[in-house]
C-alpha positions in Angstrom: 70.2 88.4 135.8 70.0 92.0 136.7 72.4 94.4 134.5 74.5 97.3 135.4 75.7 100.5 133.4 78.4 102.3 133.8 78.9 106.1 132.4 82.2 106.6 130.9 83.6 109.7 128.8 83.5 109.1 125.1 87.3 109.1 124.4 87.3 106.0 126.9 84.2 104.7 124.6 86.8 105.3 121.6 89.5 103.0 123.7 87.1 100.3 124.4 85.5 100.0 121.1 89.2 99.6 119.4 89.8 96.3 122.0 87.0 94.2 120.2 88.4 90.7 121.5 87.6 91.6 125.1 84.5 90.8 127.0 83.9 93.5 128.8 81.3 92.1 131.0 83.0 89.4 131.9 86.0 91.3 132.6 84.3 94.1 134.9 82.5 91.3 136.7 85.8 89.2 137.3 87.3 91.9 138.5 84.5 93.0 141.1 84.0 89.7 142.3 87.7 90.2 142.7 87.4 93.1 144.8 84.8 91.5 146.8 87.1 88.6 147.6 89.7 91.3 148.6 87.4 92.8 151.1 86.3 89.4 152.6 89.8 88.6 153.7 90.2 92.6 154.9 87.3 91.8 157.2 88.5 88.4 157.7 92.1 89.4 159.0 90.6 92.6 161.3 88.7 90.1 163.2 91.6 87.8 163.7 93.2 91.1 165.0 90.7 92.5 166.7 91.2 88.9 168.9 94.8 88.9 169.1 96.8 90.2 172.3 99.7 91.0 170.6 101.1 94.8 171.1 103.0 96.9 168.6 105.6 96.1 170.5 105.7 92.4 170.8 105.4 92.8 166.9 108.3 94.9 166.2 110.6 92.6 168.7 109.1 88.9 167.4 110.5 91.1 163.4 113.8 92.1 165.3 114.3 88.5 165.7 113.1 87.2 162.2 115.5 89.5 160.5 118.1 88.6 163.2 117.5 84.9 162.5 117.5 85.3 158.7 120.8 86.9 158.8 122.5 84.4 160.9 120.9 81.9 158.4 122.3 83.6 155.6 125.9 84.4 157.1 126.4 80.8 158.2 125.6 79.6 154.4 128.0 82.3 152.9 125.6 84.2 151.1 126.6 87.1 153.0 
């Protein structure tokens, strides 16, 4: 397993060292594997739309008609 360190100033030492119930490592690697997983989808979803043929302006029409819709929806159950 290969380490990593990570300089930090010594009041944020200070911090850390008074939160003795946390594993650190496991926390910092949780969290980049969460970051990683983040940028996966990123990519993912810009190569979906990279694909797609849909313009700006078919976008803001096709929400035009969702919020149209949705408030129709919502009048005719008397919530507004």
């Amino acid at each position: 397993m290969v380490s990593l360190t990570l300089k930090i100033t010594n009041e944020f030492k200070a911090m850390i060292d008074k939160l003795t119930w946390i594993n650190w490592s496991e926390l910092a690697r949780d969290e980049v594997l969460k970051k990683l997983e983040e940028e996966h989808s990123v990519e993912a979803l810009k190569k979906i739309i990279a694909q797609s043929r849909m313009t700006e302006e078919d976008a803001e029409k096709l929400s035009e008609n969702v919020k149209q819709s949705m408030h129709q929806s919502l009048k005719h159950k008397g919530l507004i």
